[in-house]
Phi, psi and omega in degrees: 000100163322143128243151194263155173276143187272171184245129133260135203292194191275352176279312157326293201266016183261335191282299177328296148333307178313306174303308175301319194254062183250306138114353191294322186241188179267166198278013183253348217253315159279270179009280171314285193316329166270004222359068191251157170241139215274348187280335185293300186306312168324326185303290169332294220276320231262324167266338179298301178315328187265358181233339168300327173287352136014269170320327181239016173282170178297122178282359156314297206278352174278355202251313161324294186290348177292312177293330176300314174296331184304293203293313180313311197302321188277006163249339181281334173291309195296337204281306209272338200277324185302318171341297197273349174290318192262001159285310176327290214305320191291320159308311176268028183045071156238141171218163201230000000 
């Protein structure tokens, strides 16, 4: 007797949580009704929590970190262009 691991999408395990923390019904009581096992659903909320101030941080630091990469891409280009500037120069006896 096989059993396949089930998949639950991100909808799924966010209506559960919700539900869990809503506080209306008990937590086996969702559990049965979604068919979860209640230790997996502790697992969700347990990660859903820990990951929620996430969610409300400053979209300053994502707009930050987009530009650090931006400016990294743009020092590694000037890096190679010099690179290939002082190989020309050299090959072709120009001195500066």
């Amino acid at each position: 007797m096989n059993k396949t691991r089930r998949k639950h999408s991100g909808e799924f395990k966010t209506k559960v949580v919700l539900e869990m923390l809503k506080g209306v019904e008990t937590l086996s009581e969702i559990c049965s009704k979604h068919g979860v096992h209640p230790t997996q659903a502790t697992k969700w909320r347990r990660s859903f929590l820990e990951r929620a101030p996430e969610l409300f941080s400053d979209r300053e630091s994502s707009k930050e970190k987009g530009q650090e990469e931006v400016q990294s891409e743009l020092y590694k280009k000037i890096g190679q262009l010099q690179v290939e500037l002082d190989f020309l120069k050299k090959k072709s006896g120009i001195s500066l």
